[in-house]
N, C-alpha and C positions, 0 to 999 in steps of 0.2 A: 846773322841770317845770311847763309851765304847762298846764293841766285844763280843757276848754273844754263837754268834752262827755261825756254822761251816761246809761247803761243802765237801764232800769230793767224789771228782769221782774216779769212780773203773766200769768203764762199757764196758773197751778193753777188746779185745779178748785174749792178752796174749799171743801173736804166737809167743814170744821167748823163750818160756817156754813148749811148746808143745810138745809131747802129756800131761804132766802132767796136763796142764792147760785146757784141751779138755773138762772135764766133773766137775772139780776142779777149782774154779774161783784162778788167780794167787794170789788174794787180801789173801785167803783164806790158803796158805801154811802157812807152822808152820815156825818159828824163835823159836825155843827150845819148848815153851810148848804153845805154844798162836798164833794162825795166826797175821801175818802180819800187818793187818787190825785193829787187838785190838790196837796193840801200837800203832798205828796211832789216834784213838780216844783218846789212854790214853793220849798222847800226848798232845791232842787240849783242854781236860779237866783239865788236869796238866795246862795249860794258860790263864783257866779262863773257860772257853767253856761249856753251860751245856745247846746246844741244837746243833743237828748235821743231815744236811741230807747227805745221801749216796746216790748218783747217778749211778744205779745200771743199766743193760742191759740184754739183754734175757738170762735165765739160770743160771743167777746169782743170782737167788732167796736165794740160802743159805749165802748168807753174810748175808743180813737178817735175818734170823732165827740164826744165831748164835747169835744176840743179842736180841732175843728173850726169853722169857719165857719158860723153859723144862719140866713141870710139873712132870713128871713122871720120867724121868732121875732125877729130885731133888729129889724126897721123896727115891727112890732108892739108892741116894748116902747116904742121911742123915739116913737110915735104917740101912747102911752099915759103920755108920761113917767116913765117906768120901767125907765131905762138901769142905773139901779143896782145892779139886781138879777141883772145880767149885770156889773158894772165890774171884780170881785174876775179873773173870767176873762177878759176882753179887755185887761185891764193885763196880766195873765199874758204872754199871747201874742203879745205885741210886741217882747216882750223876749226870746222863745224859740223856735225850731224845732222841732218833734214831728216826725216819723219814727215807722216803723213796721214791724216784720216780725215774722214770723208762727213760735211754734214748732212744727214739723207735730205733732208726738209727744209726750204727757206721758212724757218722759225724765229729769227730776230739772233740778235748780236749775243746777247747771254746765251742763247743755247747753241750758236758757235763755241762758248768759251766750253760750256760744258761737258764738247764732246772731247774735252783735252784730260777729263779727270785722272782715267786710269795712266795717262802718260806720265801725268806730273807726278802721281800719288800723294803723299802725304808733306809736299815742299811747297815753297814760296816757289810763284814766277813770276817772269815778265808778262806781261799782254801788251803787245805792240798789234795797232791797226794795221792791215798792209794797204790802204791805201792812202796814209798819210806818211810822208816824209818831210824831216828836218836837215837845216843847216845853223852850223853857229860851232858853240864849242864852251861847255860839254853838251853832248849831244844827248838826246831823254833819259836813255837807259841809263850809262854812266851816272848820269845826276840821282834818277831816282834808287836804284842800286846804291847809293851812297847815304841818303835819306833814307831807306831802310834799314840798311845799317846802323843808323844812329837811335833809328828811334825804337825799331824794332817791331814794327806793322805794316799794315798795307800803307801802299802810298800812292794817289791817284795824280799823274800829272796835270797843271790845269794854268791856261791861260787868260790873263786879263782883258776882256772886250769893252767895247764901247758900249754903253747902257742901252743902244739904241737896237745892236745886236744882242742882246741876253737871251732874246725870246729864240734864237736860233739855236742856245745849246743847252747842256745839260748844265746845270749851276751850282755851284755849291755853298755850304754856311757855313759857321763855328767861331771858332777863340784864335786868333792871330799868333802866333809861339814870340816870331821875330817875320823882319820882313822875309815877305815870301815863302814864308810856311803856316799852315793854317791844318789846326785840328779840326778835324770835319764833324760836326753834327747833325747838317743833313744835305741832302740832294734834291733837288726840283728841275725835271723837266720840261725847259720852253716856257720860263715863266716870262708872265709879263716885266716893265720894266718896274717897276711900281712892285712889282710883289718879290723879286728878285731880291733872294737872301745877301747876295755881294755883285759882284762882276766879275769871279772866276769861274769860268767855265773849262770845263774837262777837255784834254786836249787828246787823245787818242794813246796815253799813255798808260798802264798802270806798272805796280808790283801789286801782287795779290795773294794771299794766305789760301791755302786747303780751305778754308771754312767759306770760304766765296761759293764751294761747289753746294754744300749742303742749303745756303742763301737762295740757289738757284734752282734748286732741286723746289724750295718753297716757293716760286717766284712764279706766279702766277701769269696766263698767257695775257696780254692786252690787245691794242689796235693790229687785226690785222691776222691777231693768233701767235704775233709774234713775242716771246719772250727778250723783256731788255737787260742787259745788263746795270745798267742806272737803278732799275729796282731792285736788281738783287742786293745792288752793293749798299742802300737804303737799310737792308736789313741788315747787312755787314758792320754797319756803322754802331746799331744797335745790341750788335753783341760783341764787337772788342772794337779797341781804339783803331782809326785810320785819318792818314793826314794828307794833308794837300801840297805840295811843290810847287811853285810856278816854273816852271819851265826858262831857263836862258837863250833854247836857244829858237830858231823862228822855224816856225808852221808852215808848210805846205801842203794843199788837200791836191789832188790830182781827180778828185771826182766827177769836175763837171769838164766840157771842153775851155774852159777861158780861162781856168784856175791852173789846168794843166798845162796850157803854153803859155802861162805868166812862168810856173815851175820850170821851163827848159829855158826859158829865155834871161831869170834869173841865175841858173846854173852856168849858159852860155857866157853872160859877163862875170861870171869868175876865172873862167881861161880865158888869159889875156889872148892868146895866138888865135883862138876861136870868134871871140868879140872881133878882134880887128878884122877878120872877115866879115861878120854879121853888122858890124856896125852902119858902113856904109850904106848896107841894104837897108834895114833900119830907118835910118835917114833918108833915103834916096821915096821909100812907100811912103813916110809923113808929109816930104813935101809934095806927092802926087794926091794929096787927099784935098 
């Protein structure tokens, strides 16, 4: 199954993040030096990935353009000696093709995925969320990309929660392979804890087969009008095998404001030069409190 190319939706409105996110696509905030969004691609290319659409929505035109071409911002940095400051994105994009199309309709996350059909045609891809990012090592793609491989299905990334959180995500059930691989038999959204088939829940990752779109195309609209993906993949399950990974490496959601400067402030203490500046400050606000 070899996985070359990589969905990524980012076409919500963002309303936990508002007003920041009103004129500001949420995909688009920074995590230290870089939106959100890049590591997310660097992510899918770090796994192999070296063709990516973004499933984008009204107003969100600048996720696009940021991985676009600057012309004039480049010859002005390189005037100024100051290519570096661009290096992290122009290495990106050499290695990668962006694409792009549009969802007309806030319709739910599954009919994001589905305006990727005629892109992908008839192949296996990735689905990466853009607005969740990882650190660790292997990072999602890589890992599920490699559990693809082996088994030769979809494979839905999924991490293990606290019983007390279950009812916050999508859940999954089945037959345990070995540790940390689980053949899925079914999905439940937001169950209680008590009715909760395990304590995996879906971590913003997939690999996904062609036959997902046909799932979707049946997947009728729910709360809101919105079409989910969790349903579709419900019927996924029921017509060929799909299995679950737990994920190695750690979750970051960026969706709310408090999640999101947990994500920088974690990033921060991994460069040492950067912490030893933040640190003191750090310190210096606790003890003012």
């Amino acid at each position: 199954m070899r996985i070359t190319k990589a969905v990524i939706p980012a076409a919500g409105f963002g309303t936990r993040m508002l007003p920041a996110a009103k004129a500001v696509p949420k995909e688009l905030l920074p995590i230290l030096d870089r939106p959100t969004i890049q590591y997310v691609v660097e992510e899918a290319v770090a796994g192999g990935v070296s063709d990516v659409l973004l499933v984008s929505g009204r107003g969100k035109g600048a996720i696009e353009d940021h991985f676009d071409r600057h012309g004039e911002l480049e010859e002005r940095l390189k005037a100024g000696g100051k290519e570096k400051l661009l290096e992290s994105l122009v290495t990106l994009m050499k290695q990668v093709k962006i694409h792009a199309v549009r969802q007309a309709e806030q319709r739910g996350l599954g009919d994001a995925v589905a305006q990727a059909k005629h892109h992908v045609g008839n192949e296996a891809f990735m689905c990466l969320l853009g607005d969740t990012i990882f650190s660790g090592d292997p990072l999602p793609t890589a890992q599920l990309i490699a559990a693809a491989n082996k088994f030769g299905t979809a494979v839905i990334g999924l991490e293990e929660v606290a019983p007390e959180k279950v009812e916050r995500y999508g859940i999954v059930g089945g037959t345990m392979l070995e540790p940390g691989v689980i053949k899925i038999d079914t999905l439940v959204e937001k169950p209680s804890k008590e009715s909760a088939p395990s304590r995996l829940a879906i971590a913003a990752r997939y690999v996904l087969t062609p036959t997902v779109f046909e799932c979707l195309d049946q997947t009728k609209p729910g709360k809101g009008g919105e079409i989910q993906l969790t349903d579709a993949l419900k019927l996924l399950v029921q017509r060929e095998a799909v299995h679950g990974v737990v994920l190695k490496s750690k979750r970051h959601d960026i969706g709310n404001p408090v999640d999101w400067l947990k994500t920088n402030l974690l990033y921060a203490s991994h460069d040492a030069a950067l912490w030893a500046q933040l640190k003191p400050m750090m310190q210096s606000l606790m003890n003012e409190r």
